[in-house]
C-alpha positions in Angstrom: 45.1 34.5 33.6 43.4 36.5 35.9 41.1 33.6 37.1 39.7 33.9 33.3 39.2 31.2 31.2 41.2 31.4 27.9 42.6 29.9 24.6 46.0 30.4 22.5 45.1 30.7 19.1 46.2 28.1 16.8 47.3 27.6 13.4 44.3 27.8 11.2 41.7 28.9 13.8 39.3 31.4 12.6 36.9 33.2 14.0 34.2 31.6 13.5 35.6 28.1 13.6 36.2 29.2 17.5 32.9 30.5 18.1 31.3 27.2 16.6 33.5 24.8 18.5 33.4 26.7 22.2 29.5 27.0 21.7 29.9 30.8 21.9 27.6 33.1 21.0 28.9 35.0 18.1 29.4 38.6 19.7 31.5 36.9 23.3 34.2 36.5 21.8 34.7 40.1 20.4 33.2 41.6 23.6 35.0 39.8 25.9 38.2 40.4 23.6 37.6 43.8 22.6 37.7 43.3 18.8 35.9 43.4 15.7 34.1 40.1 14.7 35.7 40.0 11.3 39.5 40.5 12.9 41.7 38.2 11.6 43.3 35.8 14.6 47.2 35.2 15.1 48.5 31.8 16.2 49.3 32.1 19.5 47.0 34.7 20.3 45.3 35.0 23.3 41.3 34.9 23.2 39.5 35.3 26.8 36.5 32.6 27.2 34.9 35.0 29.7 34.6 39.0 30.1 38.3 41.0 31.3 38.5 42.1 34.9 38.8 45.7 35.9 42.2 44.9 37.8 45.1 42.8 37.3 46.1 40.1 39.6 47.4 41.1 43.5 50.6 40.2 42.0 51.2 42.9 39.5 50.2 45.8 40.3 52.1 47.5 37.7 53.7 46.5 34.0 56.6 48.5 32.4 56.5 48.8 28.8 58.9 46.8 26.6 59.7 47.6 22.9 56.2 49.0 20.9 53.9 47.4 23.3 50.3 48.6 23.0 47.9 49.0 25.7 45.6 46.5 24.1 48.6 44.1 24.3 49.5 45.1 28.2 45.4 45.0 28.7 45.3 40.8 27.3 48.2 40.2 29.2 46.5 40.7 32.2 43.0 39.9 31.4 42.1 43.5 32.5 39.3 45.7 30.4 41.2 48.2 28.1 38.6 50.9 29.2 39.8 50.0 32.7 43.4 50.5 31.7 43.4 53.8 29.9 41.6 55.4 32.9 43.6 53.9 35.9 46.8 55.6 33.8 44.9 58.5 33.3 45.5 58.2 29.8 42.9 59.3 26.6 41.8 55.8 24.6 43.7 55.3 21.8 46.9 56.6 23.4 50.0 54.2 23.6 52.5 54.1 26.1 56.4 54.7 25.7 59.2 52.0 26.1 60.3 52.3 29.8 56.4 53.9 30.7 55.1 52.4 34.3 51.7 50.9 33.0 49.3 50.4 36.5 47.2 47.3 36.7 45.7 47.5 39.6 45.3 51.6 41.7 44.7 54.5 39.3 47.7 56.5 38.8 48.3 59.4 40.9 48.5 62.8 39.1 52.1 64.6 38.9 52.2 67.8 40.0 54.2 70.5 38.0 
């Protein structure tokens, strides 16, 4: 994804398991995933191998938001930094876009005017 190296969690992964069988240093895996060292991993997960770009693919240059997707979700979709993602959308971290929202990937969004 992205030209990033990755893994789908599986059943019984952990952690630490993963950081001791890809020869990771212990904090890569939560940097370049943007969570906590102690977070619990799904199956079927995905965990980047190597740090998030700051744009999505030439081919998507915008996502539209489906059901209670999170922008953490949209941003390991397309291997692009979640930092990254609230500021092309002009949006405040820790805000989540609506079903239906236009979600850019790759130019910062232009302001609206009122």
């Amino acid at each position: 994804r992205n030209r990033i190296d990755y893994i789908i969690v599986k059943e019984g992964d952990t952690y630490q398991s993963l950081t001791n069988e890809l020869e990771m240093m212990p904090y890569e895996l939560a940097q370049y995933n943007e969570i906590p060292r102690d977070s619990g991993l799904e199956k079927g997960q995905v965990l980047y191998l190597q740090p998030k770009r700051g744009k999505a693919s030439v081919e998507f240059s915008y996502h539209t938001v489906e059901g209670d997707e999170t922008m953490y979700e949209i941003s390991q979709m397309y291997g692009v930094k979640l930092k990254r993602l609230y500021q092309m959308n002009l949006m405040n971290p820790g805000e989540e876009p609506e079903t239906g929202d236009e979600i850019h990937l790759r130019k910062k969004k232009k302001m609206s005017v009122p």
